[in-house]
N, CA and C of each residue as an Amber inpcrd file, in Angstrom:
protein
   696
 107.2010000  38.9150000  50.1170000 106.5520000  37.8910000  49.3000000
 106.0130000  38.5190000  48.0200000 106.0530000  37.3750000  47.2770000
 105.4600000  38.0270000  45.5450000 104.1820000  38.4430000  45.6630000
 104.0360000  39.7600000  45.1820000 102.7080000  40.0110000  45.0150000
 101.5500000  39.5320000  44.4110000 102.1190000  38.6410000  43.1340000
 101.6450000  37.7000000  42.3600000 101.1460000  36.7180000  42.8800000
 101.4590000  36.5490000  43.6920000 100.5510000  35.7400000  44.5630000
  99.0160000  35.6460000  45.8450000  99.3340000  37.1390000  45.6730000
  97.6580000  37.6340000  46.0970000  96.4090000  36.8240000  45.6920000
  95.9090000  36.3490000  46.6370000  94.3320000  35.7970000  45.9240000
  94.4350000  34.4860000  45.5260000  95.9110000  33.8780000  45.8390000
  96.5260000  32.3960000  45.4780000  96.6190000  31.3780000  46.3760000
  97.2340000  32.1150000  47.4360000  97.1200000  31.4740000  48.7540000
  99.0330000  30.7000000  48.3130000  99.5490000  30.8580000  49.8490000
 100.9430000  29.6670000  49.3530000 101.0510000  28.8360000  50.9130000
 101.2410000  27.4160000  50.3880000 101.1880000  26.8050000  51.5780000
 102.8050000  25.4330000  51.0430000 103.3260000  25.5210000  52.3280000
 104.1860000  24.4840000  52.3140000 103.5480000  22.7970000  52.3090000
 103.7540000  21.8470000  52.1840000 103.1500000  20.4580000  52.2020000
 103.0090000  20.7710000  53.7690000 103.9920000  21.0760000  54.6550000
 103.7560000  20.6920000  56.0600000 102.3400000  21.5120000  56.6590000
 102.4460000  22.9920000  55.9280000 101.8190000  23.7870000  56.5520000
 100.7090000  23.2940000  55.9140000 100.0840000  22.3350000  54.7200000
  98.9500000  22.0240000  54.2720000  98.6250000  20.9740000  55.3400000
  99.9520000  19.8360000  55.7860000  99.3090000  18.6720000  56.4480000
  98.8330000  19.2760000  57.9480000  99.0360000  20.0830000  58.5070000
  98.8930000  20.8450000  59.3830000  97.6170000  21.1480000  59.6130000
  97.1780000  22.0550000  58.6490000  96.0210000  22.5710000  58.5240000
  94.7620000  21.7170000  58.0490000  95.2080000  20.8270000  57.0050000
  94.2090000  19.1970000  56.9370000  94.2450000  17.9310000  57.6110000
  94.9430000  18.3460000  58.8800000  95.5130000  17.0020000  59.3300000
  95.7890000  15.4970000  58.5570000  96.7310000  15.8850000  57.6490000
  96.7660000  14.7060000  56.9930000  98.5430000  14.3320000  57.1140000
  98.8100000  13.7900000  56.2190000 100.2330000  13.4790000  55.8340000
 101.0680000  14.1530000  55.2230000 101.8150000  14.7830000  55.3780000
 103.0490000  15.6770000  54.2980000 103.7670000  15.2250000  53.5680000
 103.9120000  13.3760000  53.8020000 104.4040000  12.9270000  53.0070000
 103.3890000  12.5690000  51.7800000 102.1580000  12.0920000  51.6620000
 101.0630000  12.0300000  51.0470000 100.7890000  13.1770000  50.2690000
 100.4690000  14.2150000  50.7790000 100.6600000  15.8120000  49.5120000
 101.7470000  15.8100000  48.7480000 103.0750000  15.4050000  49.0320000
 104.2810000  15.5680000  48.5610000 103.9020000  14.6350000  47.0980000
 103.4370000  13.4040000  47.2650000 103.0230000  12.3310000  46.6780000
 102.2800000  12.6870000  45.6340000 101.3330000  12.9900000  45.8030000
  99.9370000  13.3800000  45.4150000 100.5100000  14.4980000  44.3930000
 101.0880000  15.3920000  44.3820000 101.4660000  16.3570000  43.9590000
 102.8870000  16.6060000  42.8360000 103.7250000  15.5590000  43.4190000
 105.1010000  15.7090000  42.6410000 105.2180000  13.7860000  41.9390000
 104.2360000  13.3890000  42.8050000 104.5340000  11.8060000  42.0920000
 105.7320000  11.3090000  43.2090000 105.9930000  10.1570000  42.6750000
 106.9880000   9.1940000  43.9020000 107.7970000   7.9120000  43.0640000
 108.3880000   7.2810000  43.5750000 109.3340000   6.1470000  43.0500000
 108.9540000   5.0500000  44.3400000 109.1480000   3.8300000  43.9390000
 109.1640000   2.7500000  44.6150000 109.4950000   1.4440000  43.8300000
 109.8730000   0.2840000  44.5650000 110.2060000  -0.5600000  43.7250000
 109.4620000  -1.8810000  43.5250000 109.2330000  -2.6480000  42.8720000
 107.9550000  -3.6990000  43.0240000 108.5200000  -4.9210000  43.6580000
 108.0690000  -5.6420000  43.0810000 108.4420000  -6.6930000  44.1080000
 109.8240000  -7.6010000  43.6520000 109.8580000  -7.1590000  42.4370000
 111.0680000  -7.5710000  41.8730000 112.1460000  -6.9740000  42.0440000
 112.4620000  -5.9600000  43.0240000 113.4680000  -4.6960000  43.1400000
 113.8380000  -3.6100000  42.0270000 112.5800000  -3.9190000  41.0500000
 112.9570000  -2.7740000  40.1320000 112.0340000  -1.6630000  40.2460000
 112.9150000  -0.0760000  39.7770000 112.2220000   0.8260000  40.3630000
 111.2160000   1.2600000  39.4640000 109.8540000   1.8610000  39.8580000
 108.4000000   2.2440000  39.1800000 108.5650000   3.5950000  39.5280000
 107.8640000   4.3670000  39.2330000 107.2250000   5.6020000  38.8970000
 105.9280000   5.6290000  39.1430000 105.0010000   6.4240000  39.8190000
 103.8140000   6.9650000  39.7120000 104.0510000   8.1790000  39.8280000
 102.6780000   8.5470000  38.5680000 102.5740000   9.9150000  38.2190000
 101.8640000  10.9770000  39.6100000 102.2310000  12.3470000  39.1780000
 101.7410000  13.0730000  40.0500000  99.9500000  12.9610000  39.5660000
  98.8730000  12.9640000  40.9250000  97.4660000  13.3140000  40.1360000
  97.3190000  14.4450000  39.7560000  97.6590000  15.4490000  40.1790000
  97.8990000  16.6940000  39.1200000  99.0230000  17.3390000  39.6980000
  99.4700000  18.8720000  38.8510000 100.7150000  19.5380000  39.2290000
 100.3550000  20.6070000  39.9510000 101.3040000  21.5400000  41.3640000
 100.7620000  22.2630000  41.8000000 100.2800000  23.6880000  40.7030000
  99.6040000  24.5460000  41.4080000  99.2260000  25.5030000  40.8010000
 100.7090000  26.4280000  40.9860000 101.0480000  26.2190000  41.8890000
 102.4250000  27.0870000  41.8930000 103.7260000  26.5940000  41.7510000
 104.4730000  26.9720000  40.8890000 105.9430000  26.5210000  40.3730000
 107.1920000  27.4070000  41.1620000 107.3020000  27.5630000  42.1770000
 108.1300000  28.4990000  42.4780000 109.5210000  28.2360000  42.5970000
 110.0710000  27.3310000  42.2250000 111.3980000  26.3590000  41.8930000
 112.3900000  26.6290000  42.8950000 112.2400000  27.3870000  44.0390000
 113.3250000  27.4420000  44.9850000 112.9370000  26.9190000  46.4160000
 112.4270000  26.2110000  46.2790000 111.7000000  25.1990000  47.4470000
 112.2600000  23.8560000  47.0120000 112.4420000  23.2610000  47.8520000
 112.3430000  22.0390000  47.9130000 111.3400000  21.1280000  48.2660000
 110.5940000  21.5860000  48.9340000 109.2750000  20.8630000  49.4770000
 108.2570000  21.6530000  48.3390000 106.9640000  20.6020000  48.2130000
 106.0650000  21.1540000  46.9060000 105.1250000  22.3750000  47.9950000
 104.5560000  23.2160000  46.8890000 104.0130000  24.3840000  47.2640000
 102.8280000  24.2750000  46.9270000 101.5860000  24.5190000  47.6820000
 100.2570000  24.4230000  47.3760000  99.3760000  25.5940000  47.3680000
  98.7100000  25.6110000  46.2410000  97.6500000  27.0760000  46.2210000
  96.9490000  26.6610000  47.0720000  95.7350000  27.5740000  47.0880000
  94.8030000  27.3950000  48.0570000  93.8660000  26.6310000  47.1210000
  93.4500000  26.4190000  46.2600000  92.4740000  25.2840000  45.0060000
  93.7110000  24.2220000  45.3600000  94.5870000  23.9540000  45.5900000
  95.3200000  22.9770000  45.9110000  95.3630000  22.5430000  47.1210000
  95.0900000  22.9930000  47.5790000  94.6880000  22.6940000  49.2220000
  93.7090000  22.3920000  49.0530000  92.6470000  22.5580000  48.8000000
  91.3720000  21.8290000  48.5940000  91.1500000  20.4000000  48.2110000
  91.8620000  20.5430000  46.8610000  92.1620000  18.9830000  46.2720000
  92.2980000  18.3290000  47.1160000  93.3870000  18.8080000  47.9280000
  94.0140000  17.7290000  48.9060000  93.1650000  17.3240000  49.9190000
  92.3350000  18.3100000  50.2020000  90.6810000  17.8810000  51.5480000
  90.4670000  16.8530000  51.3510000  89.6770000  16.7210000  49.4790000
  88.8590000  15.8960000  49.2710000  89.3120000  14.7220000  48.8420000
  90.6490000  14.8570000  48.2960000  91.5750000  13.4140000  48.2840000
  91.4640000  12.8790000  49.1210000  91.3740000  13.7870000  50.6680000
  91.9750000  12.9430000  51.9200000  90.5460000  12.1930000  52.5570000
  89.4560000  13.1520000  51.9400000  87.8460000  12.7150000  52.4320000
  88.2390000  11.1930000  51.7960000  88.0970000  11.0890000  50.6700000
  87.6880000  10.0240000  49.7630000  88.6520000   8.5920000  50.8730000
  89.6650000   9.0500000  50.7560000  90.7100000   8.2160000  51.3990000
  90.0230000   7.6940000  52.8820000  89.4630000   8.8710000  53.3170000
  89.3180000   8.3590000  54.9790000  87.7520000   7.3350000  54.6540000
  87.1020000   7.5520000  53.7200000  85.8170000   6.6120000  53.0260000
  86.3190000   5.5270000  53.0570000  87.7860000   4.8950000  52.7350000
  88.2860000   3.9390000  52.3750000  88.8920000   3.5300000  51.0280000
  88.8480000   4.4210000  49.8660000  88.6900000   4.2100000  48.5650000
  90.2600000   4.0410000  48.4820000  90.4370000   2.9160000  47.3740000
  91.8920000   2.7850000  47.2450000  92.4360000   4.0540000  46.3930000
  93.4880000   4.0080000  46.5630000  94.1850000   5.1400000  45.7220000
  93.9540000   5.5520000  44.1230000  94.0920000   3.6990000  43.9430000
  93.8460000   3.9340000  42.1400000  92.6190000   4.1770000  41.7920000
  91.7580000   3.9120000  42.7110000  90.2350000   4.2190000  42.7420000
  90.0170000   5.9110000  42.6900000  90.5960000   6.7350000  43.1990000
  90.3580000   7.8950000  43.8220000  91.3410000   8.5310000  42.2840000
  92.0980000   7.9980000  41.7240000  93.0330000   8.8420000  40.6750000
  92.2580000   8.1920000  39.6880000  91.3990000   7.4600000  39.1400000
  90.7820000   6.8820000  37.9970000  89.3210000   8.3250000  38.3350000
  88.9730000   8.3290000  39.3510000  87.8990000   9.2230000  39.3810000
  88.2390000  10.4050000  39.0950000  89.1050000  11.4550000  39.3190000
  89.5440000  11.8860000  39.4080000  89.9950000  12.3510000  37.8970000
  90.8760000  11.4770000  36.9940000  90.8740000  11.6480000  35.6670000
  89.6270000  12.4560000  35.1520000  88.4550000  11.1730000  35.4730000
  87.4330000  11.3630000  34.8020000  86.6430000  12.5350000  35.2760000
  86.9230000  13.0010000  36.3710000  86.3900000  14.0930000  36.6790000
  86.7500000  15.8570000  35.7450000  88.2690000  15.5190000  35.7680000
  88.6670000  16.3510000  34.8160000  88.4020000  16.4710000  33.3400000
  87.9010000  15.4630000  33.1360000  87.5610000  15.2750000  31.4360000
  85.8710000  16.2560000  31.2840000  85.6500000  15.8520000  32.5170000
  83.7150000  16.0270000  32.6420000  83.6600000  17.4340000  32.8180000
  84.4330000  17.7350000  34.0740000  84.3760000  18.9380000  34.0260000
  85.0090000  20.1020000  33.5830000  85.9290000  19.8950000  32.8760000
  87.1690000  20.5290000  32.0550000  87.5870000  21.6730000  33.0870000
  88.3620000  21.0010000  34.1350000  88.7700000  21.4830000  35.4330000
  90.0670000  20.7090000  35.8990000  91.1650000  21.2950000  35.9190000
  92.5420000  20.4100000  36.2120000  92.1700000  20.0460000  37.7970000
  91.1410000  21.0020000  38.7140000  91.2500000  20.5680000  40.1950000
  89.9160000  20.3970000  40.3380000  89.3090000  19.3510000  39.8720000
  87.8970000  19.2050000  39.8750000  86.7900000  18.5890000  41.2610000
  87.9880000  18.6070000  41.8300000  86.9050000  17.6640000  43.1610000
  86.4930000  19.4400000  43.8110000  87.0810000  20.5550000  43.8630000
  86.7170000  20.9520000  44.8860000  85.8710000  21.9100000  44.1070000
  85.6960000  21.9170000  43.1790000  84.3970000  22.8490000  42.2140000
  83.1950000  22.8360000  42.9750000  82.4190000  23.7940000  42.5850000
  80.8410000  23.7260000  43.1380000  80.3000000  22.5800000  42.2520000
  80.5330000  22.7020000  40.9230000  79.6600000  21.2980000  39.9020000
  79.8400000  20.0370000  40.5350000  80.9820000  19.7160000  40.9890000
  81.2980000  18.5080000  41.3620000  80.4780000  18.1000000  42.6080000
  80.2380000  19.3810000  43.8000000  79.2960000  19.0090000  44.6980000
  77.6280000  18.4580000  44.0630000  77.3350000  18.9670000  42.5790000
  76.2430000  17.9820000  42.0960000  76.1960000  17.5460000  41.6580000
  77.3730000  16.9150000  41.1560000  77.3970000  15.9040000  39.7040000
  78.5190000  14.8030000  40.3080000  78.9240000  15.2940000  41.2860000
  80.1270000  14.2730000  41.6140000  79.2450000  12.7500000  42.2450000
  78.3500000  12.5740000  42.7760000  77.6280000  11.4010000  43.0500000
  77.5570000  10.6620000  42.1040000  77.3720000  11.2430000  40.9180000
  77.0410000  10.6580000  39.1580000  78.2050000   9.9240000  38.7620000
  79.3760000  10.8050000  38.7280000  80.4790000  10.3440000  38.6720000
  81.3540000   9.5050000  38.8720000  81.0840000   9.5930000  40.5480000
  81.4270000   8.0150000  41.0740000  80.9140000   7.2760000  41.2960000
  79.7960000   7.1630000  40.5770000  78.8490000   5.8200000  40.5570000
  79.4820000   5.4190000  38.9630000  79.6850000   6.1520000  38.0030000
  79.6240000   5.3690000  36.6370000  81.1600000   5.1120000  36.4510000
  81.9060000   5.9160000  37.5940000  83.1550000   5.5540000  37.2820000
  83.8050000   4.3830000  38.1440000  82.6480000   3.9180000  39.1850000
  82.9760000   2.5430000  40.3600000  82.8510000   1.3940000  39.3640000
  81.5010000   1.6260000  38.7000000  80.9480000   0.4300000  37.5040000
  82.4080000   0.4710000  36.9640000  82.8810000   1.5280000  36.2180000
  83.8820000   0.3290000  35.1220000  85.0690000  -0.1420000  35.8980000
  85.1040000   0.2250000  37.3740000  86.8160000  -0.2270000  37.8770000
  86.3190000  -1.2470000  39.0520000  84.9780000  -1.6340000  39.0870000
  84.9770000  -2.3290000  40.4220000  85.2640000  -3.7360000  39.5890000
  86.2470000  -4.3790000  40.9580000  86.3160000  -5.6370000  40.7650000
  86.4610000  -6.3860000  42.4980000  87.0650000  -7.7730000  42.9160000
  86.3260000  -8.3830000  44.1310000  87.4010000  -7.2450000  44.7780000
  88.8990000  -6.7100000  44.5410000  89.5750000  -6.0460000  45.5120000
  88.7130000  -4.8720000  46.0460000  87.6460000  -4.0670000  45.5470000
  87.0900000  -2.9390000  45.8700000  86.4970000  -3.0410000  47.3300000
  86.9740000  -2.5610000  48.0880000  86.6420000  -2.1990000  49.4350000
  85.3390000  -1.3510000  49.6830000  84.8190000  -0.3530000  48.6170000
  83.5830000   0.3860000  48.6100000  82.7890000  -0.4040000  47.9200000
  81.7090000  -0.9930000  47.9010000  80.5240000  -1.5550000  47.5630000
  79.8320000  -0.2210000  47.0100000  79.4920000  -0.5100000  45.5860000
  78.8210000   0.2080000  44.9000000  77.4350000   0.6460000  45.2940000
  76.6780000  -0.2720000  46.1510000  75.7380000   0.1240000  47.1390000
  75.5220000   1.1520000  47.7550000  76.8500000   1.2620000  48.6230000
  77.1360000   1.9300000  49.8470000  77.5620000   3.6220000  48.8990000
  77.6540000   3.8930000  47.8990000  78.4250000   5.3340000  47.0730000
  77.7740000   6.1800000  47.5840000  76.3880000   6.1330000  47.5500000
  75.7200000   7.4180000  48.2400000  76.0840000   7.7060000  49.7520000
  76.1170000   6.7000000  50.3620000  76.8170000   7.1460000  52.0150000
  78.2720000   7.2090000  52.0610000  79.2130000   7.3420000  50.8610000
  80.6870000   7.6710000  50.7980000  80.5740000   9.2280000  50.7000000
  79.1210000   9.7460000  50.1840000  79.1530000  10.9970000  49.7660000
  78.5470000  11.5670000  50.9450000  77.7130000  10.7470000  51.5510000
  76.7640000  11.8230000  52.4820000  77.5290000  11.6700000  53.7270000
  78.2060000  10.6900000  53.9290000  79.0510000  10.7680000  55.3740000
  80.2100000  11.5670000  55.0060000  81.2470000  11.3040000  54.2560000
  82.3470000  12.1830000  53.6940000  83.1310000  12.8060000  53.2120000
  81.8700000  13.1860000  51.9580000  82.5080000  14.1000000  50.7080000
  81.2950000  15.2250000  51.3680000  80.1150000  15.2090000  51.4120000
  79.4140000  15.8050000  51.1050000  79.7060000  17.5760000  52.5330000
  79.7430000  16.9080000  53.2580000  80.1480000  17.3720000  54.9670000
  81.1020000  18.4980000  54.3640000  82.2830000  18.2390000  53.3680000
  83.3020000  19.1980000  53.0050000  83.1250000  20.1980000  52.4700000
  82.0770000  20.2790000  51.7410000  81.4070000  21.4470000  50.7550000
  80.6560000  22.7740000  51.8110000  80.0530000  21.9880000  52.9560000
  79.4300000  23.0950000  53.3380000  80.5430000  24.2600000  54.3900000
  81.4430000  23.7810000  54.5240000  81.9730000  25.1730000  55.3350000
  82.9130000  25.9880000  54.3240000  82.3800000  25.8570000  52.6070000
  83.7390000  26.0490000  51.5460000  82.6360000  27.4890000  51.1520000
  82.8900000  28.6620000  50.4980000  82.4150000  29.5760000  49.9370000
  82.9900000  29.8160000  48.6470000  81.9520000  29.5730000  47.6510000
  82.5100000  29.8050000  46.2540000  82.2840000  31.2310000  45.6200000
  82.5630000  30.9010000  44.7660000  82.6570000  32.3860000  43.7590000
  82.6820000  31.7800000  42.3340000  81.7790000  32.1010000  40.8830000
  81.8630000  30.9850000  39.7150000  82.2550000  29.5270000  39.9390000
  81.8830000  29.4390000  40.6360000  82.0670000  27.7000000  40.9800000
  83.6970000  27.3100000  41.1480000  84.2620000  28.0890000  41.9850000
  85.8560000  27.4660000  43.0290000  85.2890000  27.9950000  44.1310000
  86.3940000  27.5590000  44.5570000  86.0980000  27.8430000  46.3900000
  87.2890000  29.2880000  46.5160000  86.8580000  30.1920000  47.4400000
  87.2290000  30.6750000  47.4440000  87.7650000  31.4990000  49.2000000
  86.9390000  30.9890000  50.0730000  87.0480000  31.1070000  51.2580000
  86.8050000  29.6040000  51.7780000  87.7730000  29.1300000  53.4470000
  87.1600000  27.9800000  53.7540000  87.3400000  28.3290000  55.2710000
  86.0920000  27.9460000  55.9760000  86.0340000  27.8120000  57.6330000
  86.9180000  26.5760000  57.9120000  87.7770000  26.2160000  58.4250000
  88.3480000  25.0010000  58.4060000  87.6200000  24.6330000  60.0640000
  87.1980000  25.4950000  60.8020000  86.7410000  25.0200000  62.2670000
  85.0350000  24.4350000  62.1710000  84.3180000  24.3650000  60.7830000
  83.0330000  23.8640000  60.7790000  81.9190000  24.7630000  61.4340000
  81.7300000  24.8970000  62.5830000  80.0730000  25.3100000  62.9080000
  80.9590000  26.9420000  63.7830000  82.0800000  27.2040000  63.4330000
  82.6790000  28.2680000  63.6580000  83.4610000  28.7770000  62.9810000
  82.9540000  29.8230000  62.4500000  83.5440000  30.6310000  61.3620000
  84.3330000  31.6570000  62.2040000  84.6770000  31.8810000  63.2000000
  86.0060000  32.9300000  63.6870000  87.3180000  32.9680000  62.9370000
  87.1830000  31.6970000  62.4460000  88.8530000  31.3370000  61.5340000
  88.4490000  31.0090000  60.3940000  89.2170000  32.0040000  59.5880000
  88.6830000  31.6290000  58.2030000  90.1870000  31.6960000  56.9180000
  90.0020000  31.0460000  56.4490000  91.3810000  30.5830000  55.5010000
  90.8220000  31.5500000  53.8290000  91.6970000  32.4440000  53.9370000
  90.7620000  33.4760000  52.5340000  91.8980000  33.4320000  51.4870000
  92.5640000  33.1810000  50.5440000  93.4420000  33.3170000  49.9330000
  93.7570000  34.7250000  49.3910000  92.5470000  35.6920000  49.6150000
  92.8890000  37.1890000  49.1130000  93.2250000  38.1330000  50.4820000
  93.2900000  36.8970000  51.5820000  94.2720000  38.1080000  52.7140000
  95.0720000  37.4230000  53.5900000  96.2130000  37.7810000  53.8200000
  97.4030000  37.1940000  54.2700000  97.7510000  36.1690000  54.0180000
  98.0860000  35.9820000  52.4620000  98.5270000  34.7870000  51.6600000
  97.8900000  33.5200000  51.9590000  96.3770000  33.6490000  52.5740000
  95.9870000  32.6050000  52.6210000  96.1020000  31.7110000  53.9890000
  96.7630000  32.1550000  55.0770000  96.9640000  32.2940000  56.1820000
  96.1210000  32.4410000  57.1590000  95.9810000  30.8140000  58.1480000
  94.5580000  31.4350000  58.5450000  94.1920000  32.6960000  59.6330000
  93.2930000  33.5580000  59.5780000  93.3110000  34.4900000  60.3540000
  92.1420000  34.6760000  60.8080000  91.8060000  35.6380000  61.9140000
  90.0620000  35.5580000  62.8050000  89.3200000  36.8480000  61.7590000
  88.2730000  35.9620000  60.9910000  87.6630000  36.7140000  60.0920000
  87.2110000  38.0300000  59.9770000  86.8280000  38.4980000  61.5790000
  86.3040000  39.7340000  61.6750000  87.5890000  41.2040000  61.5430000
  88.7160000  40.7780000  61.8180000  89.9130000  41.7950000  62.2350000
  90.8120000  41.4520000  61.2010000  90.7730000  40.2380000  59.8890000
  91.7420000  40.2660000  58.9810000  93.4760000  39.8010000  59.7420000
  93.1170000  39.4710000  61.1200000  94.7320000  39.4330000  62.0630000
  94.9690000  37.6990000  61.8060000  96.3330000  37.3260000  61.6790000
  96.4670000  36.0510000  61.6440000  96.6170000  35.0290000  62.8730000
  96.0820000  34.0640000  62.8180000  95.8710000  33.3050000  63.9210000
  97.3360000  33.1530000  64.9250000  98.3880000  33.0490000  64.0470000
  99.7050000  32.6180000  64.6640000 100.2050000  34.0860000  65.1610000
  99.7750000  35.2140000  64.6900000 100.2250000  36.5340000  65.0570000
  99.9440000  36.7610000  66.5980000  98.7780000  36.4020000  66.6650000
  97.6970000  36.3820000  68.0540000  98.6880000  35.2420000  68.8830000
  98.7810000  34.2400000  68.5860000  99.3200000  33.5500000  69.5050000
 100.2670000  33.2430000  69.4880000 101.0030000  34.1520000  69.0110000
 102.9000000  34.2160000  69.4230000 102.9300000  35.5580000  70.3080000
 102.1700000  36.3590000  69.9750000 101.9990000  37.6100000  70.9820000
 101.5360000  37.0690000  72.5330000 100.9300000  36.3750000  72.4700000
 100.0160000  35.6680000  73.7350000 101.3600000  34.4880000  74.4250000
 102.4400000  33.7660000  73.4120000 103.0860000  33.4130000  73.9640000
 103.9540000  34.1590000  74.8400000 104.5920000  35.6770000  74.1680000
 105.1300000  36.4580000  74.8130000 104.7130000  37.2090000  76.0490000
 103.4290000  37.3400000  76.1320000 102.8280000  37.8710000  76.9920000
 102.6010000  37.5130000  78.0900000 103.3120000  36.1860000  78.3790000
 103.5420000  35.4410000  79.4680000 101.9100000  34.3500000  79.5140000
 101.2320000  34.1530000  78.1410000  99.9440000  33.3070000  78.2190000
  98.9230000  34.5840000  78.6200000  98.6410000  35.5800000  78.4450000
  97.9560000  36.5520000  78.9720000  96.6550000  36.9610000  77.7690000
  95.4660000  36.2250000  77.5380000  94.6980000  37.2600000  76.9150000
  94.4820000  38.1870000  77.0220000  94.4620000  38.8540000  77.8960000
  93.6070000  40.1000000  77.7220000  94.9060000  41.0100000  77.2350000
  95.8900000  40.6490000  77.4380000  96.7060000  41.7550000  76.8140000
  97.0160000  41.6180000  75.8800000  97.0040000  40.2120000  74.7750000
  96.9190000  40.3560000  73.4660000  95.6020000  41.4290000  72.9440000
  94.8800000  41.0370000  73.5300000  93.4910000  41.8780000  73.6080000
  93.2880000  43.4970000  73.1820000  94.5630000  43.9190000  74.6210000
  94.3130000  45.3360000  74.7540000  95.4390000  46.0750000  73.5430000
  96.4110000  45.1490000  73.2860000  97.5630000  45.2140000  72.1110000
  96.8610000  45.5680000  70.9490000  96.1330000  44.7760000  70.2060000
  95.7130000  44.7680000  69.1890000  93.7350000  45.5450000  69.0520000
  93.4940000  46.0520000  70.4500000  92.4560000  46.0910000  70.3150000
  90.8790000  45.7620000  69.9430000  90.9870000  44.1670000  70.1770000
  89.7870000  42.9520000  69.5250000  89.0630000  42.6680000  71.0220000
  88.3220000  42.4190000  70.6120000  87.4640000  41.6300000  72.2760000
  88.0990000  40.1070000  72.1240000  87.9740000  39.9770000  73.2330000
  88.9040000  38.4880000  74.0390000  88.3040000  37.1910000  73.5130000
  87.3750000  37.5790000  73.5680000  86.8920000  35.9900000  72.3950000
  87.6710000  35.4790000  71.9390000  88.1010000  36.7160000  70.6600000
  88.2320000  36.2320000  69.8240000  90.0170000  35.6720000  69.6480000
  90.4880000  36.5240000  71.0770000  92.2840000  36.1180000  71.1740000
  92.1110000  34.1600000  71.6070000  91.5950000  34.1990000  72.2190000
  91.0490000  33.1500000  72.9160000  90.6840000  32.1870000  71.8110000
  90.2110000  32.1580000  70.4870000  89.6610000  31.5170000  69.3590000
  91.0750000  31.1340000  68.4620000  91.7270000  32.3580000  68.9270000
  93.1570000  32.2940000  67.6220000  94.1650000  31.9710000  68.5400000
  94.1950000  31.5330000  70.0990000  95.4230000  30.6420000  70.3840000
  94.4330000  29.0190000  70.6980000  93.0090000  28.8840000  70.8390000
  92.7390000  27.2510000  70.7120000  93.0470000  26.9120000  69.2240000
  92.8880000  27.9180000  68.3050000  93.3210000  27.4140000  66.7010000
  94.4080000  26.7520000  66.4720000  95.4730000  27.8060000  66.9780000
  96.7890000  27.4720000  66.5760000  97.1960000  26.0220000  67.7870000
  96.8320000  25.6590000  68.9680000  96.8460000  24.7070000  69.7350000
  96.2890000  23.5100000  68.9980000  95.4990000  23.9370000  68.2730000
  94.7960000  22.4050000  67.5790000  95.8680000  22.2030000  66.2800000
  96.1380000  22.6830000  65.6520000  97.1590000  22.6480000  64.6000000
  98.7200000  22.3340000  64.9950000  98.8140000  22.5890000  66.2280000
  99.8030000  22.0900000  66.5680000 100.2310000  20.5900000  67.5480000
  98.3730000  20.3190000  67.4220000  98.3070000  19.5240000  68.3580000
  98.3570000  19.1810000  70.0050000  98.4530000  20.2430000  70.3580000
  98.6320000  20.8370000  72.3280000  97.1360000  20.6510000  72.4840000
């Protein structure tokens, strides 16, 4: 793999929907834009909300940094709030203008200014279709934007490490070690390494254990990881 990519993180759409439990077809979306036809059978265009950070042109499926993976969290927060789409890409614009940031939801500023934001940016787009009540903005943030910020570790205001397991940091997603790949924080080892060894091993912790030399915890942490990501 390119070295150039150290500290970038590279993720496939699948391996993003995977890891955010979301849609792969939705990142694909979100990211490269889409075609559909209206109701008249003629075909439309929507734009991508932004472009990935990585261009690597021999993929076919879009490629996501790790600041791109993020985006995609908080796209998917906003979404699970209820917010319509055009709602979430009008904010979104304006977020980039404010904060002169192409990936602005997952900034540290945005964790204090983003409440501001989508309050003045609901005012100019709400109309009767709006499903979020301008009321309710502060509990869009405190039930499910706000929740996302705290397991994220910044550096100048990006994120730069993320716990994706919440009140357990054993697994930690770092983009400056193993391409971003999640791995058990203390040993730098990748989660899927641990539990493809453990598959071979006939299901055996302790001998992934005694293989790699880690206490069992933590083998035990990096095959429930990879079980939840795979859904088992």
């Amino acid at each position: 793999m390119n070295d150039n990519l150290l500290g970038i993180g590279l993720y496939t759409s699948l391996e993003a929907g995977k890891l955010l439990k979301t849609s792969s077809i939705n990142i694909s979306r979100w990211l490269k834009g889409y075609k559909y036809k209206d109701n008249e059978g003629e075909d439309r265009w929507v734009d991508a909300i932004w472009r990935p950070e990585l261009d690597l042109g021999y993929h076919e499926q879009v490629q996501l940094s790790f600041r791109d993976l993020m985006e995609v969290r908080f796209i998917d927060s906003f979404r699970t709030a209820g917010l319509p789409m055009q709602t979430i890409r009008t904010l979104y614009d304006r977020a980039k203008v404010i904060m002169d940031d192409t990936r602005p939801f997952s900034t540290a500023e945005f964790r204090t200014d983003g409440k501001t934001i989508f309050y003045e940016v609901s005012n100019e787009i709400r109309d009767e279709n709006d499903v979020i009540d301008l009321r309710d903005y502060q509990l869009v943030f405190k039930k499910f934007i706000e929740p996302t910020f705290k397991d994220i570790e910044y550096k100048k205001g990006v994120p730069v490490k993320w716990w994706p397991q919440k009140h357990d940091k054993s697994v930690v997603i770092d983009p400056a070690r193993s391409f971003g790949q999640p791995i058990i924080d203390s040993f730098s080892i990748p989660t899927s390494t641990l539990y493809n060894v453990y598959l071979a091993e006939d299901e055996s912790y302790k001998n992934v254990a005694d293989i790699y030399e880690i206490p069992l915890p933590f083998v035990k942490k990096a095959v429930s990881f990879e079980k939840y990501l795979s859904g088992i």
